[in-house]
C-alpha positions as protocol buffer text, in pm:
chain_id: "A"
residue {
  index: 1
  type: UNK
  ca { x: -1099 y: -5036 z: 558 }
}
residue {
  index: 2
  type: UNK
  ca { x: -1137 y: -4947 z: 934 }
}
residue {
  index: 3
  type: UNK
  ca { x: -1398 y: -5128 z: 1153 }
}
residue {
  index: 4
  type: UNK
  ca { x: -1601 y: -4905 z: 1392 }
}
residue {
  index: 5
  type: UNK
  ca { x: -1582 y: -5005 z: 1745 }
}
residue {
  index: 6
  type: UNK
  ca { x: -1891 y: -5070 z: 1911 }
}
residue {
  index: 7
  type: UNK
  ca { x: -1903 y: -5025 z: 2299 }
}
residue {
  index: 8
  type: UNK
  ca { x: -2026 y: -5320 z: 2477 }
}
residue {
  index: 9
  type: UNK
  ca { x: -2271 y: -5256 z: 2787 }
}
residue {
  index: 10
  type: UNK
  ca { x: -2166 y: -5468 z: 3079 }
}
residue {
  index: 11
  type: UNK
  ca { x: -2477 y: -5642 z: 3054 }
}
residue {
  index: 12
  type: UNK
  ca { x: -2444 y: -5798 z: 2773 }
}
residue {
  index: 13
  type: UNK
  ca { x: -2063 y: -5875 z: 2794 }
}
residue {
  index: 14
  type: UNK
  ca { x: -2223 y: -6086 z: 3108 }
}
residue {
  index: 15
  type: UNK
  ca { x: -2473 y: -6246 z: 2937 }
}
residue {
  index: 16
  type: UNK
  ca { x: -2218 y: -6329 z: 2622 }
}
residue {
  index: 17
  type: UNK
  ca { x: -1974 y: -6523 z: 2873 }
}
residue {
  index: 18
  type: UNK
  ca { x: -2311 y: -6701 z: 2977 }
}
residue {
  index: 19
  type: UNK
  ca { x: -2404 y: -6769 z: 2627 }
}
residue {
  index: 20
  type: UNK
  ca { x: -2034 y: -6915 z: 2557 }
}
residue {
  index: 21
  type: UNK
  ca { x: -1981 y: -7128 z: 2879 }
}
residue {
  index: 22
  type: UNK
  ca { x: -1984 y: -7494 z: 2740 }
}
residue {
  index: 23
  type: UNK
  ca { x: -2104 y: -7624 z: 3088 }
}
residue {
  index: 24
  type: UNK
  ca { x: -2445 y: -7463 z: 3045 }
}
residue {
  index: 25
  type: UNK
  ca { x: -2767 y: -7551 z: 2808 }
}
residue {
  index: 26
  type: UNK
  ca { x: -2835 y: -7311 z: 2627 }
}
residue {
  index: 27
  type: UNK
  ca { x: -3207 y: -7275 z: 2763 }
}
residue {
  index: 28
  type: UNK
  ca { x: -3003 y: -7269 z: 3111 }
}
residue {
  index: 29
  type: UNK
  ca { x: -2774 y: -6948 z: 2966 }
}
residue {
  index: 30
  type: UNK
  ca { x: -3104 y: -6830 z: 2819 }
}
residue {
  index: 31
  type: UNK
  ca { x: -3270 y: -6809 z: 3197 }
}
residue {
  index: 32
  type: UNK
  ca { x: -3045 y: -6662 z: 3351 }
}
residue {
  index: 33
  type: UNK
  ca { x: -2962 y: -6438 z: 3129 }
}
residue {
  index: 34
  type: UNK
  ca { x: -3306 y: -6282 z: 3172 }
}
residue {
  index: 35
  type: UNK
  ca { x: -3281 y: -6279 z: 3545 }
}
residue {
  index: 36
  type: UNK
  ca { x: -2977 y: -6112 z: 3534 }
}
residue {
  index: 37
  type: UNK
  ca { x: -3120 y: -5817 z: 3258 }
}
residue {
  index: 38
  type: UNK
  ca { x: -3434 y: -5822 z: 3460 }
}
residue {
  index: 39
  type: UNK
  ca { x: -3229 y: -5742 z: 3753 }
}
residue {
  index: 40
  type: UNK
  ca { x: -3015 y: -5465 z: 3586 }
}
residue {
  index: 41
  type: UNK
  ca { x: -3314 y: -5295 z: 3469 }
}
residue {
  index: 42
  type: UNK
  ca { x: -3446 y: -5235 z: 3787 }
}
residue {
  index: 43
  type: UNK
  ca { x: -3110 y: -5181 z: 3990 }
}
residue {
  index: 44
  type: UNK
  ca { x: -2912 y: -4987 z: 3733 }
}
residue {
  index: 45
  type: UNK
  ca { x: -2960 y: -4623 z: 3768 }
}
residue {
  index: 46
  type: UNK
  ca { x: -3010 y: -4386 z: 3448 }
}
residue {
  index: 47
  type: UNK
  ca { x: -2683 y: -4130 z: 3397 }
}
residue {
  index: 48
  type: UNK
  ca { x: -2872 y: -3844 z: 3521 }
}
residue {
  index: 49
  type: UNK
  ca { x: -2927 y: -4033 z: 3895 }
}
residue {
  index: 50
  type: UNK
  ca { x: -2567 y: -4122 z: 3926 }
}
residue {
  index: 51
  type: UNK
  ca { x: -2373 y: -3982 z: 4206 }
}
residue {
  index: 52
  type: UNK
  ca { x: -2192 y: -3656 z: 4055 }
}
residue {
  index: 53
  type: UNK
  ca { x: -1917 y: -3558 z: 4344 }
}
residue {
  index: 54
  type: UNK
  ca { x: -1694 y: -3825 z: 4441 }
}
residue {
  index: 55
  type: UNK
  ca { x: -1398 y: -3729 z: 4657 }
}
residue {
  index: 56
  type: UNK
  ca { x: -1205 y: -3950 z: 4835 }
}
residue {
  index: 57
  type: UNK
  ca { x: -1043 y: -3834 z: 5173 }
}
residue {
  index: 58
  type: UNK
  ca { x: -698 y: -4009 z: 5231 }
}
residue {
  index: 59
  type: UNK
  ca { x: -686 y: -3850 z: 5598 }
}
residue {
  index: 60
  type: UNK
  ca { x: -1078 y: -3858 z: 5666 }
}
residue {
  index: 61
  type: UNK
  ca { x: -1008 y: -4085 z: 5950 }
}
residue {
  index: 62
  type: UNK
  ca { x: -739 y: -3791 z: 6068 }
}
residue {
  index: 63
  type: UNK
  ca { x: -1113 y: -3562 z: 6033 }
}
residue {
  index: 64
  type: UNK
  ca { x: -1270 y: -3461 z: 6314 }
}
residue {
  index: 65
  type: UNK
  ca { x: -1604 y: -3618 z: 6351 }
}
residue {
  index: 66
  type: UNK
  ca { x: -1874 y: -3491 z: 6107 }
}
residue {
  index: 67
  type: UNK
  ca { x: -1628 y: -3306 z: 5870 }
}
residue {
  index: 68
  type: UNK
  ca { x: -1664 y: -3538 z: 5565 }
}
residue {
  index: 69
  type: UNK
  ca { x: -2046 y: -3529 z: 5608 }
}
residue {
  index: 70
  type: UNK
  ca { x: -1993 y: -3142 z: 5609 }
}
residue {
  index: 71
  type: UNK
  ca { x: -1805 y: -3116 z: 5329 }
}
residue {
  index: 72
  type: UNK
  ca { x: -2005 y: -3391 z: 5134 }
}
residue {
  index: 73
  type: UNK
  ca { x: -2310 y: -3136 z: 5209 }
}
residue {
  index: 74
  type: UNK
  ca { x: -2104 y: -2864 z: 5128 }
}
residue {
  index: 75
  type: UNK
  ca { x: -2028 y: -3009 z: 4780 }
}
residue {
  index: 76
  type: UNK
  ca { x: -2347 y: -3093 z: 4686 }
}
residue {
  index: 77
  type: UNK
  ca { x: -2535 y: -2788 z: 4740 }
}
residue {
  index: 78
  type: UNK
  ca { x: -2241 y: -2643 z: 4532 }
}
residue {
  index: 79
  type: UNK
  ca { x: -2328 y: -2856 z: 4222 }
}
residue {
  index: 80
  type: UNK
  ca { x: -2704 y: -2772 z: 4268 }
}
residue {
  index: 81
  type: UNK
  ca { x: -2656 y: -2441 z: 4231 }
}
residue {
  index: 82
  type: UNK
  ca { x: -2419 y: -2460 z: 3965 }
}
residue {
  index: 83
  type: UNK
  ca { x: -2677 y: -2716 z: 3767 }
}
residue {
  index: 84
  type: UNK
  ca { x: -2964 y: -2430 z: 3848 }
}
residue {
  index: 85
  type: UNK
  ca { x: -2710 y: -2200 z: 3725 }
}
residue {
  index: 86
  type: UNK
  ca { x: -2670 y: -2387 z: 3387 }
}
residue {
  index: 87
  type: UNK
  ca { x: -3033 y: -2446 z: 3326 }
}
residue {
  index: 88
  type: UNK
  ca { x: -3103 y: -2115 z: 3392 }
}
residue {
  index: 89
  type: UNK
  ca { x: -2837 y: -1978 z: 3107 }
}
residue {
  index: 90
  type: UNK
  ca { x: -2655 y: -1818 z: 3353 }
}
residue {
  index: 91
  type: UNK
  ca { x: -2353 y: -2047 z: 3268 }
}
């Protein structure tokens, strides 16, 4: 019989290794383990607020000045449209 995988957040493979270190209480895990979700609550940012171009420029230093900001501009006024695009039905 197959086992289903289950995908473990980050999170809580952190808090796991804190849970199974031998050199800390458990209350001691148990504390920071709340500082550290309290933490990722507020810093971690929801899929839809993630950064959706990434491009990496090998020669960017090669550039002249201001090109990468161009084209980073450039790109992301491209996937706004093409997200109004999509909500609109267009695409």
């Amino acid at each position: 019989m197959p086992t289903a995988l289950r995908e473990v957040a980050p999170i809580d493979e952190a808090i796991a290794h804190l849970a199974s270190d031998p050199r800390l209480e458990p209350d001691a895990a148990s504390k920071i383990a709340e500082m550290l979700r309290s933490m990722y609550d507020v810093l971690a940012k929801a899929p839809a607020q993630r950064q959706v171009v990434a491009c990496h420029l090998r020669a960017a230093s090669m550039l002249r000045p201001g090109v990468p900001e161009r084209l980073n501009s450039l790109l992301g006024e491209m996937h706004s449209k093409l997200a109004a695009r999509v909500s609109a039905g267009e695409l």
